[in-house]
N, C-alpha and C positions, 0 to 999 in steps of 0.2 A: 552611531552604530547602524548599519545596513539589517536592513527588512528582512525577517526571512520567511520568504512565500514557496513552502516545499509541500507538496499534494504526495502523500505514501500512499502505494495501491498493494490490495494482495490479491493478487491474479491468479481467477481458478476458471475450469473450464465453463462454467455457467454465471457464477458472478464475479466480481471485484469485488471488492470491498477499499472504500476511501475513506482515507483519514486526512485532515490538516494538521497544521499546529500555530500556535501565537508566533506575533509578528517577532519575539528574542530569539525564536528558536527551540525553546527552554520542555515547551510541555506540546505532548502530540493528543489530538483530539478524534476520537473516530467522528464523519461524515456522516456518510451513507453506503448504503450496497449499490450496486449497477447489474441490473440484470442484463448477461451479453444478449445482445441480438445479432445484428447486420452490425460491421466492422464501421462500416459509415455512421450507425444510429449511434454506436458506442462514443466515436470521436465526438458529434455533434454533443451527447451527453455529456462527453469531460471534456469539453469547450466549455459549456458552462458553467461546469463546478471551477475552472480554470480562470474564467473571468471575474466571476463571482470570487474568489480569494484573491486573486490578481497574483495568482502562481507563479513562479518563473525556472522551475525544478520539478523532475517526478524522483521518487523513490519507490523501485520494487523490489519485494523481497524475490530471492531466487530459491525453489524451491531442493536444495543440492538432496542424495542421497545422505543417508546415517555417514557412509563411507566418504561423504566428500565430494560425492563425485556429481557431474551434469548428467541424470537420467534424463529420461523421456519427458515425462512432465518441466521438467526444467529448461530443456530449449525451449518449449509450448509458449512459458511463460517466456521466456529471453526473445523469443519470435512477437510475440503480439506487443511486448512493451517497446521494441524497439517500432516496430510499427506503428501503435502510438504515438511515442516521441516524436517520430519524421512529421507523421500526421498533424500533430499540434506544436511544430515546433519548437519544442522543449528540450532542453539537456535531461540526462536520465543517468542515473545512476543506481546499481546495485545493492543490498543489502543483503545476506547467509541468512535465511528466513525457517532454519529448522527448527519443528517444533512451536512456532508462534502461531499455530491452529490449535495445539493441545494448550498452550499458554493460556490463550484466550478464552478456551473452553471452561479452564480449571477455576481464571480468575472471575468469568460470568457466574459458574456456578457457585463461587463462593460469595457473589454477593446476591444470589438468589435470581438473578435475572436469567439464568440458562433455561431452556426447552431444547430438544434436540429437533424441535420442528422449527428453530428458529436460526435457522443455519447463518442467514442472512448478519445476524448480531457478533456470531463467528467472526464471519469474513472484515466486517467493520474495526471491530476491537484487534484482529491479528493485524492489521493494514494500521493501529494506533501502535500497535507492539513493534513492528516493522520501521515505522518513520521517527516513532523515538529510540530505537536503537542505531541509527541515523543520526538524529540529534546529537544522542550522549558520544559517539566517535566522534564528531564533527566539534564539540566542545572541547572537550577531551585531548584532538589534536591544536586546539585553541586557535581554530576557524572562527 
């Protein structure tokens, strides 16, 4: 059975948030957060988390409208991830990421780990919510 080394990002104007997951596929793990800098600082950053998992995929959620639709924040995000990818030359693929900031929120706070000063646990755990809804399609289409 083939490795799977997919790096989930959830791409907001200040941080990321990175998640992995095991080598089946099966279960997604938040990382870390990335605080954006310089576009250059950021790549060199997920270079390393890139080698360090020995990645060979990104997954971003896309931030759509309630309606479905590509607002403003959502090309932001569709701009920087594709730039990324070229960057680290990585294939890159989408994920309909609504709501997996409130997901994340609801499930920190229910196991007690939430502060709302801790924005950063956010963006990690929606970027686990993001790469295993990824996963389970990807199983699901019996990838």
């Amino acid at each position: 059975m083939e490795r799977v080394a997919v790096i989930g990002l959830d791409i907001g104007l200040r941080r990321v948030g990175v998640a992995g997951c095991d080598g089946l596929g099966l279960i997604a793990t938040e990382l870390t957060t990335v605080n954006r800098r310089s576009f250059k600082e950021d790549v060199e950053t997920f270079r390393r988390i890139i080698e360090e998992r020995q990645a060979n995929l990104l997954v971003a959620g896309i931030p759509y409208t309630m309606k479905g639709e590509i607002g403003f924040q959502a090309k932001q995000v569709i701009k920087y991830a594709k730039r990324l990818s070229n960057a680290l030359e990585l294939p890159l693929e989408f994920v309909d990421e609504r709501l997996t900031s409130l997901e994340a929120e609801e499930q920190l706070k229910s196991s007690k780990k939430y502060s709302s000063r801790q924005k950063g646990l956010i963006d990690k755990r929606a970027a686990a919510i993001i790469l295993q809804q990824w996963l389970d399609i990807r199983r699901s289409q019996g990838n």
